[in-house]
N, C-alpha and C positions, 0 to 999 in steps of 0.2 A: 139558912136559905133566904129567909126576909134581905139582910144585907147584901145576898148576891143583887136580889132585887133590885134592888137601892141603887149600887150602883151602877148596874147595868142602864139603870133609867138617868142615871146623875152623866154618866160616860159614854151613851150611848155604849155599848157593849164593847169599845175599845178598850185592850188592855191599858194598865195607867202602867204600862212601867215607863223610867224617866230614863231621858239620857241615851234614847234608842232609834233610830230613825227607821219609817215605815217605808217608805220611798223614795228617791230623789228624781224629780221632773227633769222639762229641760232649761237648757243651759241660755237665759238670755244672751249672753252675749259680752266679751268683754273680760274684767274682774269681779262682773256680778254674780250674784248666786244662785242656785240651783232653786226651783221650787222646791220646800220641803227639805231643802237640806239641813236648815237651822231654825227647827220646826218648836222652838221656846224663845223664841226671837220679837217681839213686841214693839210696837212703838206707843209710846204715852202723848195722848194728843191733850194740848192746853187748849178750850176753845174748838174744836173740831181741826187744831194745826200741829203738825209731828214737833216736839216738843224734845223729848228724850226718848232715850231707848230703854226697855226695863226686861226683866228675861220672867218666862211663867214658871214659877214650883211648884204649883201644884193647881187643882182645878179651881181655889178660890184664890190664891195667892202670889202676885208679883213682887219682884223685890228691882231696885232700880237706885240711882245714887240720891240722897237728901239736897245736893247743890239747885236740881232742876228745879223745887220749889221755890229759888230764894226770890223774892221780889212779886212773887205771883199768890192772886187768893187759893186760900185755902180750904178753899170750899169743894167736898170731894164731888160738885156737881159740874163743875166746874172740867173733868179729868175724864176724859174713857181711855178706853187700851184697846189696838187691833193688832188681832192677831191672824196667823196665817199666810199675811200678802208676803210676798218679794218685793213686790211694787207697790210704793206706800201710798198710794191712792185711787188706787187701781183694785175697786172691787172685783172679787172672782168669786166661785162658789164655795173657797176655800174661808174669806173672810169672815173672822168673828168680831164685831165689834160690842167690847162688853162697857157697861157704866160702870165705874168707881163707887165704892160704897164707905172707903176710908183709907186716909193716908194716915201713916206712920211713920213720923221721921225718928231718927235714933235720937233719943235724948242729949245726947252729947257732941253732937255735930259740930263743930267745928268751938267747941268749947275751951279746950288747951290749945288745938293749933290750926292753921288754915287748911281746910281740906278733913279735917280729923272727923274717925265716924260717919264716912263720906256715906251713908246708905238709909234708904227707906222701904217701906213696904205697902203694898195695896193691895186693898182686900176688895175684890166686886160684890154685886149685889147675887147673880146670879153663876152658875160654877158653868166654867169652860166647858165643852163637851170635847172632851181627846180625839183626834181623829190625825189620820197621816201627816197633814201639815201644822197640825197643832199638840204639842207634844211636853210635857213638863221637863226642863232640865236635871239633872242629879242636884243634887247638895251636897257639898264634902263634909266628910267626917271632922271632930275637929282636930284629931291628929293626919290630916290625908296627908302626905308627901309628897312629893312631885320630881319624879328622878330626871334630872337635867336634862334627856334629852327629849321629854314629853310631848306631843304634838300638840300646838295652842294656837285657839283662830282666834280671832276681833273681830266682831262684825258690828253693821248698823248702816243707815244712812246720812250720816255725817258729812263733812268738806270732801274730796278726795284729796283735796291739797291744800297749802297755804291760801292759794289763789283762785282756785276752782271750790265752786258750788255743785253738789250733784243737779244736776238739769231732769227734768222730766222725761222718762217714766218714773225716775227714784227708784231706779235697784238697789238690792239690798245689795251690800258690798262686802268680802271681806277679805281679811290678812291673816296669813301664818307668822304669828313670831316664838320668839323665844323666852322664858320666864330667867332675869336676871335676879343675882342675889342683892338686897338692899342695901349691903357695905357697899358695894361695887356701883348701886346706882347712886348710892351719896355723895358717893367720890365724883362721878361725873356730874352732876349737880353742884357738888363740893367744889369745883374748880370752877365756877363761876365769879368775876368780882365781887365782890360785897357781900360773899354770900355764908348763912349761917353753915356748919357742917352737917347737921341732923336735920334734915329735908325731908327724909322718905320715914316716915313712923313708921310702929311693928303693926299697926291695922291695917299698911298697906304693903302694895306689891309692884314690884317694876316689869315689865314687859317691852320689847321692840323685837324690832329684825336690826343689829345696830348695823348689819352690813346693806340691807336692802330697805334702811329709809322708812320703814313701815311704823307709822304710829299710829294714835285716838286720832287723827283728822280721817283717817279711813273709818272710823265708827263712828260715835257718837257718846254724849254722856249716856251713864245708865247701861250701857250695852254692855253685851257679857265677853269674859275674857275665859273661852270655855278649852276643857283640854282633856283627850281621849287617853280615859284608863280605864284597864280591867274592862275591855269590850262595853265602854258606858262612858257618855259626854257631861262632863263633871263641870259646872259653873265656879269658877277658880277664882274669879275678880269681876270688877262693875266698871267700867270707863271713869275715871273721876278725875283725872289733872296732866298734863302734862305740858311742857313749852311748843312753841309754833313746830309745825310739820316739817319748818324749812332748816332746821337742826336736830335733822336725825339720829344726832350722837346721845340724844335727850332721850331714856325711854320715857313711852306712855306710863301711868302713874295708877293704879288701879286700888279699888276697896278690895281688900283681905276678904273672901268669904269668909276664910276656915275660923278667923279672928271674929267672927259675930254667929257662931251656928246656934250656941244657946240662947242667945234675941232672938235670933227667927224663932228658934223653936217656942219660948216664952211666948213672944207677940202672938203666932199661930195657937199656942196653946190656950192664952188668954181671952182671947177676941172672939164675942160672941159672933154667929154668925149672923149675915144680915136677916132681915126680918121682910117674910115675901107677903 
């Protein structure tokens, strides 16, 4: 009974289950997104400025790409995360804005190759409280599969295009694409002058629309590449590389979940919690 306690007061009595939406609000306008529709959807501010996009797992724990730290202190005071908005700076009464209490980058980031390992972790000080527009994503198994015709969105607030900047109010944006297999995106990578053959590693994952242009300049780095299985929105990949938006024939380039689930689980297993 004590532990219902717990987390009843930790979740406010929202159920935690992941991967499940409570609501869908309405529709700004557009290609933007619904309130609530993509309710583990984050934005990681450097500075109090939208920085990356990182997806929530659970009530203490984001995971988001290792690129976004490069160049910037490391100081996890430095870092908060909001959650809830559509509108990224557009407080509502749905906004949670939490402080960073420690970043984790993957040891091996970009160690063998450019992009390699593309993923991090943060942990807050204080645990999310679940509620309809804040919601933890699945985590895949690390055998999930993903049967070719899957439904998969990109979201984030990102370019909408080579050329275009999201303008204010910063809707959250997103796109349906498709998960392409890695041979096939090496090939199209592969056929670039000068270019190595082995482009796309097994820790990551390709994704586009190749016939409707849809790439990462509609997201953001960090931002999740999520995809509806088994009645449950499953975090599939992280935004992490791909070429300009204005060669759609490029898929976006994405971190492997399924390829780091025992890091996460390690990291989350290891890490004391922060100290109130």
């Amino acid at each position: 009974p004590l532990r219902n306690c717990v987390s009843n007061r930790l979740y406010g009595g929202v159920s935690t289950v992941c991967g499940k939406l409570k609501m869908v609000g309405k529709v700004f306008g557009g290609r933007d997104s619904l309130a609530g529709k993509w309710p583990w959807q984050a934005s990681l501010l450097y500075r109090d400025l939208h920085l990356c996009g990182a997806v929530l797992i659970d009530s203490y724990w984001l995971v988001t790409t290792a690129h976004c730290f490069q160049n910037k202190s490391q100081a996890p005071g430095n870092y908060q995360v909001l959650l809830g908005n559509t509108q990224l700076y557009q407080k509502t009464q749905h906004t949670q804005k939490m402080s960073v209490n420690r970043v984790v980058k993957h040891p091996d980031f970009e160690k063998f190759h450019s992009f390699g390992s593309d993923i991090a972790m943060l942990q807050l000080h204080l645990p999310v409280n679940f509620t309809s527009y804040v919601v933890p994503a699945c985590l895949p198994s690390k055998d999930t599969q993903l049967p070719n015709h899957t439904s998969c969105w990109i979201t984030g607030w990102g370019m909408l295009s080579e050329d275009t900047i999201l303008l204010p109010p910063f809707s959250l944006q997103e796109g349906e694409v498709g998960i392409i297999e890695n041979e096939f995106c090496n090939t199209l990578y592969g056929q670039r002058p000068g270019q190595s053959r082995d482009y796309v590693h097994e820790e990551m994952l390709c994704a586009g629309g190749l016939s409707t242009g849809k790439s990462i300049c509609r997201g953001d780095s960090g931002g999740p590449l999520i995809c509806y299985q088994n009645s449950s929105w499953i975090l599939v990949g992280l935004a992490s590389w791909g070429l300009d938006c204005r060669h759609s024939i490029y898929p976006s380039v994405f971190t492997r979940v399924t390829y780091f689930s025992d890091w996460i689980s390690q990291v989350k297993g290891l890490t004391p919690l922060p100290e109130s």
